[in-house]
N, C-alpha and C positions, 0 to 999 in steps of 0.2 A: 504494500500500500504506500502511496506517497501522496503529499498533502502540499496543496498551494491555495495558499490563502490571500483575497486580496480584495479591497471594494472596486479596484480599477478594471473592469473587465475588457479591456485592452490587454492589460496585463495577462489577464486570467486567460485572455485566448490565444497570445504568442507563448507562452508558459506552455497551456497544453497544447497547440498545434506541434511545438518543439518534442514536448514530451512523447507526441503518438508517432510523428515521424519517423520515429529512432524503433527498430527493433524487437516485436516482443519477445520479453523474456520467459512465455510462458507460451503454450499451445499456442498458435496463430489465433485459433477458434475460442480461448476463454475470453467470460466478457468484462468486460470495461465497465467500470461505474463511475459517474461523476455526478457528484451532491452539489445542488443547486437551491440557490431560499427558495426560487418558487421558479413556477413552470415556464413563463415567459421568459427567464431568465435562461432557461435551459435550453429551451429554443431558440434561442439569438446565441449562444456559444454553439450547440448543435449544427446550425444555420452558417456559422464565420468558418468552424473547424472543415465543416460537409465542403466550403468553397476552396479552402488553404490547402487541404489535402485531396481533392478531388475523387472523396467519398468517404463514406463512415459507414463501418458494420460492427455489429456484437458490442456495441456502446449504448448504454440506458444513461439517460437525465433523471436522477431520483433527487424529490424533496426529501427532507431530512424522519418527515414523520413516514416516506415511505421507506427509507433504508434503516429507520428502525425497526418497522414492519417484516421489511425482508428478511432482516440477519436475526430478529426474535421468533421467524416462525410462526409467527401468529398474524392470519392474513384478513383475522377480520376488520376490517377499513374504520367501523363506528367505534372502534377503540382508539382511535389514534385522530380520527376527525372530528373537528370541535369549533365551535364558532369562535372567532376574535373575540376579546376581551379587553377593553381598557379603564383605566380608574382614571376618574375623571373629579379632579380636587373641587370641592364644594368651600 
C-alpha cells in the first residue's frame, strides 16, 4: 500500500499518473484502489489518469465509508450510510 496525501489534486494526479506508469509489482490483473472524499472527486482523477495514461483497468474510486465496507466485510450499505450532520452554534 502507498499513500499520497494532498488537497492539491494536480498534485494528486501527477503523483498517481507517475505512480501507475511504472510497473506492477504484483499480478498485472490485481486491483488498484484509490480512496477519494467523495465520488466526483474520483471521477475527475479517474477522468485526468484515463487521459495521461491512455487507459485505466482493474482501478476502483472508493469513498472512505466504502473501503471500510470493503476491507470489514460487511456489505451492508445502511451501516455505513448516514445523512450529514452539522452543529450549528445557537
Amino acid at each position: 500500500m502507498q499513500t499520497i496525501v494532498s488537497n492539491d489534486l494536480m498534485l494528486l494526479r501527477e503523483s498517481l499518473t507517475r505512480e501507475f506508469a511504472k510497473p506492477h509489482q504484483m499480478s498485472p490483473l490485481a486491483e488498484d484502489w484509490i480512496l477519494v472524499g467523495n465520488r466526483d472527486t474520483g471521477r475527475w482523477v479517474q477522468k485526468h489518469l484515463t487521459d495521461a495514461l491512455g487507459g485505466l483497468a482493474n482501478t476502483r474510486f472508493l469513498t472512505v465509508a466504502q473501503a471500510l465496507s470493503e476491507l470489514s466485510r460487511n456489505n451492508n450499505e445502511t451501516a455505513l450510510s448516514s445523512a450529514l450532520f452539522w452543529s450549528v452554534a445557537t
